[in-house]
C-alpha positions as CSV (number, residue, x, y, z in Angstrom):
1,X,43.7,-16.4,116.7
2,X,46.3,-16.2,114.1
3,X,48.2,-18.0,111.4
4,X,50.6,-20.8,112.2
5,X,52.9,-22.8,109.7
6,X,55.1,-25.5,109.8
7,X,58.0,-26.3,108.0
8,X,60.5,-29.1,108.6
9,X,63.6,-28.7,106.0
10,X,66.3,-31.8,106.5
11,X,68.5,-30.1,103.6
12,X,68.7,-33.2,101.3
13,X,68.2,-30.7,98.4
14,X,68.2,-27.2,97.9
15,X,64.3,-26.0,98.9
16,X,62.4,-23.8,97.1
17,X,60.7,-22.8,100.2
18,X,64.0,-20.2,101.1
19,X,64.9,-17.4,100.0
20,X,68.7,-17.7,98.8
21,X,71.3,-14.9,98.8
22,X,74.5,-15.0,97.9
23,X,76.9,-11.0,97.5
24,X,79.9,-11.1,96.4
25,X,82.1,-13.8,97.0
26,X,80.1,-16.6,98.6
27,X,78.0,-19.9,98.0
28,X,75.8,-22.3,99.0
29,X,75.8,-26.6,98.9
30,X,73.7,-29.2,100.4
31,X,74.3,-32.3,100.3
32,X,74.1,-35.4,102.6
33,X,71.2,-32.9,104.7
34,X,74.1,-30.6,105.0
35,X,73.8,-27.1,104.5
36,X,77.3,-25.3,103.6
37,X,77.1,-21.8,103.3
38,X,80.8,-20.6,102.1
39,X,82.2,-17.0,102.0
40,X,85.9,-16.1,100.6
41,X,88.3,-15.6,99.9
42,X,87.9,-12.1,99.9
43,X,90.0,-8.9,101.3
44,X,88.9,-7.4,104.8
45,X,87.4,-4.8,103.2
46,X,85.0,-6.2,100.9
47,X,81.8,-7.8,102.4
48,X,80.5,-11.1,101.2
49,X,77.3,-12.9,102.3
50,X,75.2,-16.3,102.1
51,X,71.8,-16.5,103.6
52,X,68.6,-17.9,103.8
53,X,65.4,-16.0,104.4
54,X,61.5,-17.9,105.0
55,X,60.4,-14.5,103.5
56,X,59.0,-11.3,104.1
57,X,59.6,-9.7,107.3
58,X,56.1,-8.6,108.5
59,X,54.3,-10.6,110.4
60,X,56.1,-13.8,110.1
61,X,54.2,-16.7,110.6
62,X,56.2,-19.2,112.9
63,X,56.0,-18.4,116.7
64,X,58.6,-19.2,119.1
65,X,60.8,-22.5,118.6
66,X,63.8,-24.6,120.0
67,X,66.5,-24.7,117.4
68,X,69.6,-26.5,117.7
69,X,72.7,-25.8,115.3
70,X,76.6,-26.7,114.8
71,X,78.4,-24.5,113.2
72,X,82.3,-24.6,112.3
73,X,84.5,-22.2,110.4
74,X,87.3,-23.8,108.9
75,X,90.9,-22.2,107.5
76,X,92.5,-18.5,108.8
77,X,90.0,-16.0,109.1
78,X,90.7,-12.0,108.2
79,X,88.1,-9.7,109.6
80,X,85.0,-11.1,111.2
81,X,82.7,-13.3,110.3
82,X,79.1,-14.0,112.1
83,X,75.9,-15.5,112.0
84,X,72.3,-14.4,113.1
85,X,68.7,-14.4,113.4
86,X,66.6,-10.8,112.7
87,X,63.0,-10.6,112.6
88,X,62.9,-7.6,110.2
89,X,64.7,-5.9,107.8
90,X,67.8,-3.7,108.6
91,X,65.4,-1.1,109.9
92,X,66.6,-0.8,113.4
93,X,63.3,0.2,115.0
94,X,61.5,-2.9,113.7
95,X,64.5,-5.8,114.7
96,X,65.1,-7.7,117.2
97,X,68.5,-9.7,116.1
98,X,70.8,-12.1,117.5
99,X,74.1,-12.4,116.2
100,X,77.1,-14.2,116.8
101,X,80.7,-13.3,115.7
102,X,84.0,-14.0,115.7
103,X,86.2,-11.1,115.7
């Protein structure tokens, strides 16, 4: 049939099971099962980035789920900033994204 995983992360402390990435100016804490993932300050026309990753791209082994998430951004915001889901790389033929943004 196929392979199926599991994983539950409650963010207590910083799992191994994710990929982290941070460019330019941007970080990550967790603490108190809080995940903060921080960009700036930085100029409009420089790009910064935090995010997690549960791996490789192809053939991904979760299947469909309900997720729930808060999310607040905090302070005066120049340019945009946004969050997603992609099931590939940046290879537009492969993805199939979801992104939210604030402009």
């Amino acid at each position: 049939m196929g392979f199926c995983l599991s994983y539950f992360d409650d963010f207590i402390e910083r799992s191994t099971y994710w990929r982290w990435r941070i460019d330019n100016y941007a970080s990550f804490s967790v603490e108190k099962s809080i995940l903060r993932m921080c960009m700036g300050p930085t100029e409009a026309l420089y790009y910064s980035n935090a995010e997690i990753a549960d791996g490789e791209f192809d053939e991904l082994p979760w299947r469909f789920k309900t997720f729930e998430i808060r999310v607040r951004m905090t302070g005066q915001h120049f340019g945009s900033a946004g969050w997603g889901f992609w099931n590939h790389s940046m290879r537009v033929d492969l993805s199939v994204p979801i992104w939210f943004i604030y402009l």
